[in-house]
N, C-alpha and C positions, 0 to 999 in steps of 0.2 A: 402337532399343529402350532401350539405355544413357542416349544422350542423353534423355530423355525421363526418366530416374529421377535424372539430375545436376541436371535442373530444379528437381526436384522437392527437391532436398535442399539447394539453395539457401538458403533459407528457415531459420531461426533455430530453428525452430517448427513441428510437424507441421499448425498452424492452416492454412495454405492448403492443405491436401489436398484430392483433387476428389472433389467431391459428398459433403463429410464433413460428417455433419447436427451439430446445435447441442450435444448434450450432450459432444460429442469440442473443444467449444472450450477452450483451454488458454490462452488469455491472459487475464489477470483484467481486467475492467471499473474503467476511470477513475473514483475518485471520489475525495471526501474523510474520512479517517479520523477515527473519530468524536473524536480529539484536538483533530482542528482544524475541527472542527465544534463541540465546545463552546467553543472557544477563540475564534472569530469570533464565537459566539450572545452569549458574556460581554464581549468588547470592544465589541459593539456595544451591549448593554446599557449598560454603564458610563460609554461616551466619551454616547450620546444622552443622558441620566443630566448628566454634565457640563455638555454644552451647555444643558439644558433649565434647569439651576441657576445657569449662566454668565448668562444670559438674563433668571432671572427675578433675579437679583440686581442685575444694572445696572438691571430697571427700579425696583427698590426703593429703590437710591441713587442714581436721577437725581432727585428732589424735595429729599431733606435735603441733599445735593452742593449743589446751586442753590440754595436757602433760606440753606446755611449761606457759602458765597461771598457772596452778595450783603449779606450780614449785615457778614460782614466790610468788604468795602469801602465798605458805608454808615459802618461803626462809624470808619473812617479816614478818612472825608472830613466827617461831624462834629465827630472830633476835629479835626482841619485847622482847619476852617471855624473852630471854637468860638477855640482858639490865636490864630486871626490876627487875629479880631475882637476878642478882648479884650487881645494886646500891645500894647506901646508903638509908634506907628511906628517909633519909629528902631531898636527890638526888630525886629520883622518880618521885618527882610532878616537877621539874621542865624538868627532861626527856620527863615525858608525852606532857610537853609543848612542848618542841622542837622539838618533834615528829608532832605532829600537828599543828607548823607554821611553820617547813621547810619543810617536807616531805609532809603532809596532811596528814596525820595518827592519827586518834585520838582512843583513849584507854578510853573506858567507863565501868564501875561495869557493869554485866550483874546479874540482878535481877528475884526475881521466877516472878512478878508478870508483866516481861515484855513481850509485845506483839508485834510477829513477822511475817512476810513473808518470807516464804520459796521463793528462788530464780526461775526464770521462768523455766517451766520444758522441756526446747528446751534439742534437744539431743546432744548439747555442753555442756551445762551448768549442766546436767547432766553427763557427761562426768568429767566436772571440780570437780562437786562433790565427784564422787567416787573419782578420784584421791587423792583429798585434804585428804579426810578421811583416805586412805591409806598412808598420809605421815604424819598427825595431831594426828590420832586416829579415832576412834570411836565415840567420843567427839565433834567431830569439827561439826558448822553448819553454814549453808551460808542462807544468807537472804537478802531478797532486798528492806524491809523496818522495822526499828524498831520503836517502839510506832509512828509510822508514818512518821516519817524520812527516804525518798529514802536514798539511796544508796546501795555500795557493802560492808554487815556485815557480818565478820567473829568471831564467837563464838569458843573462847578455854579455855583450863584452865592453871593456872599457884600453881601450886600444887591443896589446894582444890579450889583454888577460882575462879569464873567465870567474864570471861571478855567479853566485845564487841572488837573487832577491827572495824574501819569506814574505806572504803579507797574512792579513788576517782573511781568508774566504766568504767568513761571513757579510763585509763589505759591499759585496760586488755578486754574490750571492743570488740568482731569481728566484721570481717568488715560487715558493713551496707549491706541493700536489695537497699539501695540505691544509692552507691558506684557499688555494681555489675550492677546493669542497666544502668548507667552512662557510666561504662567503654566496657560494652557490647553495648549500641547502638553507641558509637565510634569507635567499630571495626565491627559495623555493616556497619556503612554509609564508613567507609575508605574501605570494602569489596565491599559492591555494585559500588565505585567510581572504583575501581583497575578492578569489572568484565565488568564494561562500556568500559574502557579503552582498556580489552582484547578484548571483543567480537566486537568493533569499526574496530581494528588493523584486525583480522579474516576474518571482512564480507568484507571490503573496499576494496580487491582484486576480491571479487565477485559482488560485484558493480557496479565495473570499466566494468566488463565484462558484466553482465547484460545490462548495459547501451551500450556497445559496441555492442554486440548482437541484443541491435533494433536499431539499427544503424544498422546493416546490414542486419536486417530485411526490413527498411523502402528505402534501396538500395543508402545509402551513406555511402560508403566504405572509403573516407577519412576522415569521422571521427569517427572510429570506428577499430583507431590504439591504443593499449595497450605498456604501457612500459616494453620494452623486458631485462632492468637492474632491475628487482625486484632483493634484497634482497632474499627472499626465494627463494631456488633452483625450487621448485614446482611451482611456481606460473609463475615463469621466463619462465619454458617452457612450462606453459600453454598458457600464452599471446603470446611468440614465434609461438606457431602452429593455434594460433585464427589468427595471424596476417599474417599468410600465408595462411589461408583459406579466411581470407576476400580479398587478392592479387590475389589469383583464383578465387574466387566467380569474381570480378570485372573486372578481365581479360575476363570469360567468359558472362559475362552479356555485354562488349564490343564487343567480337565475333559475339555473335547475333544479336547484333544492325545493326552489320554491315553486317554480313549475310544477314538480313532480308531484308536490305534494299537494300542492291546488288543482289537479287533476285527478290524483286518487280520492281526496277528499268528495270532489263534484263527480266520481260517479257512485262512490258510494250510496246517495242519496238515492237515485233509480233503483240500484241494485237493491237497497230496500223495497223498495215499493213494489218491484217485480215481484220480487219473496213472496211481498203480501197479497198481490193480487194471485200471483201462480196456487196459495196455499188455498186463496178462497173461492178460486172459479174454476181448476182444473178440478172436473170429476175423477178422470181416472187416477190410479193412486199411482201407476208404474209409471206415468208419463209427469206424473206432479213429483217425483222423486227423482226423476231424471233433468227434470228441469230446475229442482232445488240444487243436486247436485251440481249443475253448468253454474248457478248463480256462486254457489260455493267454491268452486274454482276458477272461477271471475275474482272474489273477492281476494281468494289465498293469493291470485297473481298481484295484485295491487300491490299485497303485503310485502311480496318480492320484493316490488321494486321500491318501496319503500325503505327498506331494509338496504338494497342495494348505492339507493343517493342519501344514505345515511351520514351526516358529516363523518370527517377520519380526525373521530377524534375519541379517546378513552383512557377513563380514569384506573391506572393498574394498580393492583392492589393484591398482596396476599392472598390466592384463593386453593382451597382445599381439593383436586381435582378429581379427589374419590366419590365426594356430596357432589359435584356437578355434574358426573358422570352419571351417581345414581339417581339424581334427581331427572337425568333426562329417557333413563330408563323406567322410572316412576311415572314419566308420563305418557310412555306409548304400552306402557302393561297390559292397557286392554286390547293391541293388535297381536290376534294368533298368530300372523305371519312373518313373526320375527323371534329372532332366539339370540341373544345373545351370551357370550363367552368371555370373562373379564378377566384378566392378569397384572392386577394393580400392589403397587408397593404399599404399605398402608400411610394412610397421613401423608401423601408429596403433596406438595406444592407447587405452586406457579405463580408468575407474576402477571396477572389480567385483569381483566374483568369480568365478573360475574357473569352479568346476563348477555353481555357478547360471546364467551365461554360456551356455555349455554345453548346458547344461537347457532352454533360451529360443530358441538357434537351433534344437537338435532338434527340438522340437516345433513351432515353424514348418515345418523341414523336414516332420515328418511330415506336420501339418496339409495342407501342399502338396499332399504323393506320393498322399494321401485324396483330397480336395477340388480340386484342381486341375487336372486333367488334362483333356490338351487331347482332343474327341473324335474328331479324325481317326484320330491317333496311340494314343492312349490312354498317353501319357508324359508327366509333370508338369514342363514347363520354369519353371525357378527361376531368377529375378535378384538377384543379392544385390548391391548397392554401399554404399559409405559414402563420407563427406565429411566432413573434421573443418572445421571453424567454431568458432572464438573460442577458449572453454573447454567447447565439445561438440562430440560426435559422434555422426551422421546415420545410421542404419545403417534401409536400407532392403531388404525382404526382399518378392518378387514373384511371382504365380504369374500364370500362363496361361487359367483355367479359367473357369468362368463367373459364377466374383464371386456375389454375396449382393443379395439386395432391399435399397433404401436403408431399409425399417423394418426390418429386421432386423440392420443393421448397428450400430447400438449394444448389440443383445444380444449379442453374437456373445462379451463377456469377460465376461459371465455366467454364474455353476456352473452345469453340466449344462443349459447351452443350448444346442439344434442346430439351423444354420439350416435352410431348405426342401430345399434340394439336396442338402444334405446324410444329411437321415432315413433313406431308404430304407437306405444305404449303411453305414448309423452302425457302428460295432464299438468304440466308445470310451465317455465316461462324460460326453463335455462338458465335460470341464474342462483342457483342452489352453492353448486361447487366457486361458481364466480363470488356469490356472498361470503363461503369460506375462505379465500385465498384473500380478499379483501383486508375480512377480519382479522385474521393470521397476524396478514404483515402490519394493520394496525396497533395490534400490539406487543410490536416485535419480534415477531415468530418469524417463521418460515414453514411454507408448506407445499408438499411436492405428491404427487399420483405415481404408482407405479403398477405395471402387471403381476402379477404373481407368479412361480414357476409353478405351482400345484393349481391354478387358476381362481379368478376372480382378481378384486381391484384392491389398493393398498392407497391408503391416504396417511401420509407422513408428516406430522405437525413437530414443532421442534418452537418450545417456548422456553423463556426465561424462566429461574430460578430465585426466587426473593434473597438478596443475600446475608439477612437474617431471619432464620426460621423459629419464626414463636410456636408456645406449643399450641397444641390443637384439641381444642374442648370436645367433645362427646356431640355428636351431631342429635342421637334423639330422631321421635318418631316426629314429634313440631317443626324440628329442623329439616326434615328431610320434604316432609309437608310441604315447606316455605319454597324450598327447593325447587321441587316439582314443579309448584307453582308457577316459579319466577320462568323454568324450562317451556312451561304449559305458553308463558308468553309470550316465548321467543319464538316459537313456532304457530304461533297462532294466525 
């Protein structure tokens, strides 16, 4: 039977419980935050943005590039041409010189028997071809090695005779594949920095309020004020009207407290006085013990709901969970009709409170010693174990009995919900397991219901872990005493 609850407590998470329907699922759904959801929408905008601009601008200066190159090298090989036709010859060679050590221009005979490369046939360089031809001639040839010599050669003639021109390629040169990647992944990364930047600015109002929001989820109203001078108009009056709803939400969560409790207070007072007169004017003893009884469960309901508009608020603190446990089994010792079964680590810990603690197994117990029970016997056998794992602990609490319908199992920490098995039997107010799940999450915990495959009900509590463990003194029979006590109160 143990075995079978150390399975179960395995697990990080009360999410694998058996046959625990969908709204008890506790692990959040994989997605992405709407941070980096506008953060990817804005990078992909801007970098597509880029390329489409990268794109259309090379095709916008692949024409004046090519017009303006081919310009140039016609413009130098006229001059050339014009130079060498109108020097002196015995001028010539030494022009050719000074062409070739100041400019880099050299002027070479172009012979039948020399061997050339046609220039790469990209659709510039092409481009620059036709051009050249249409300002050279017909004549004119471009090459991009002769008899094995890189460079940029231009073939013209100067009456009959043929020449090489050599230039430098670099010159006239477009710009590199490597130049454009360069300057495109630096307006890539300065685009994904500037849409970090936006989509930060964007989310950070929704943040503030999200966080605000479980803040007045979790019923602390003062810290879950927005700043009501935002900069944007919009935002300004959103945080304005959160921040007047969280002032009514707190107003009325104050009302009730107060209501409730000036209504339990003001019947208290009859319900005295009934007691006293029931105790001293009914004769018969079975009908004045029946009637003591209704006064007595008039009262415990009060305490309910006391308990249940209890502020959400608790002080957590290092608490020993093996003394809380036994201190709340200390104080139902005197009911035959419960057996309990414990499977505790020695000395864990948790990070709680005490008499909330307290408050949470009782009323399981109780719930149990009700609803539980087994019907051969007619006695409510209880398993209680825990398991600490990482930075929590597992505390699993178990009855015998005939477990609940799986549609009824999500209502079951619902105010003044009774399951089916429960009605006929009812003497409470329904808000037993609602005061636990309360509690739970007020002190961080999480807590989930499940059916059992061997049957009866499974209450799965999953608390914090102090995350220094001091050690742990000797509890003693005073100690366990005090204990009890403090259990005796929680359920009183």
């Amino acid at each position: 039977m143990i075995r079978g609850v150390n399975t179960q407590l395995e697990a990080t998470s009360p999410a694998p419980l058996e046959t625990a329907p969908a709204p008890l699922e506790m692990r959040p759904r994989l997605g992405l935050s709407l941070f980096w959801r506008t953060f990817f929408l804005l990078s992909l905008l801007l970098i597509g943005s880029i390329v489409a601009w990268l794109q259309t601008f090379r095709q916008l200066e692949f024409e004046p590039r090519a017009v303006q190159t081919a310009q140039q090298i016609a413009s130098l090989v006229n001059l050339s041409r014009a130079a060498l036709v109108h020097a002196d010859p015995i001028a010539r060679v030494s022009l050719i010189k000074t062409l070739a050590d100041q400019e880099g221009v050299r002027i070479l005979p172009r012979e039948p028997v020399d061997q050339y490369t046609p220039l790469n046939a990209s659709a510039i360089d092409q481009r620059i071809v036709d051009e050249l031809a249409s300002r050279l001639g017909s004549g004119a040839v471009m090459a991009s090695a002769v008899n094995r010599e890189d460079g940029l050669w231009i073939g013209f003639k100067i009456d009959r005779d043929d020449y090489w021109m050599l230039l430098d390629r670099t010159k006239f040169s477009q710009v590199g594949g490597k130049t454009w990647l360069v300057w495109l992944i630096t307006a890539a990364a300065l685009s994904l920095a500037g849409a970090a930047v936006i989509a930060r600015l964007i989310n950070r109002p929704l943040k503030q309020l999200s966080f605000a929001a479980s803040r007045v989820r979790d019923g602390d109203f003062d810290a879950s004020r927005l700043d009501e001078k935002a900069v944007t108009s919009e935002i300004r009056e959103v945080n304005i009207g959160f921040n007047r709803m969280a002032q009514q939400l707190a107003k009325i969560e104050q009302d009730r407290a107060v209501m409730l409790a000036g209504i339990s207070h003001d019947l208290r007072t009859p319900l005295a006085r009934l007691r006293l007169e029931t105790e001293m004017s009914v004769v018969d003893a079975d009908a004045r013990d029946h009637m003591a009884a209704d006064i007595d469960q008039l009262d415990a309901i009060i305490d309910k709901f006391l308990d249940y508009a209890r502020p959400d608020h608790a002080e957590l603190k290092p608490v020993v969970l093996n003394d809380v446990i036994e201190a709340c089994m200390y104080a139902i010792e005197d009911h035959g009709d419960i057996k309990v079964n414990l499977d505790l680590p020695k000395n864990v810990q948790v990070l709680a409170d005490e008499v909330e603690l307290a408050r949470v197994i009782s009323n399981l117990l109780e719930n149990a010693r009700r609803y539980g029970k087994t019907p051969e016997t007619g006695v409510a056998v209880v398993d209680i174990a825990a398991r600490a794992r990482n930075e929590w602990v597992l505390l699993k609490v178990r009855d015998h009995g005939m477990g609940v319908s799986p549609e009824a199992l999500p209502n079951l920490v619902k105010p003044f919900f009774r399951g089916d098995a429960a009605r006929t039997a009812a003497t409470g107010a329904g808000l037993g397991l609602a005061i636990v799940d309360k509690t739970v999450q007020r002190m961080g915990g999480i807590f989930a219901l499940a059916n059992t495959t061997s049957g009866g009900l499974a209450a799965h509590i999953k608390l914090q872990r102090p995350r220094q463990m001091p050690p742990v003194p000797g509890g003693g029979a005073a100690e366990a005493e005090r204990r009890a006590a403090a259990a005796r109160e929680a359920t009183a």
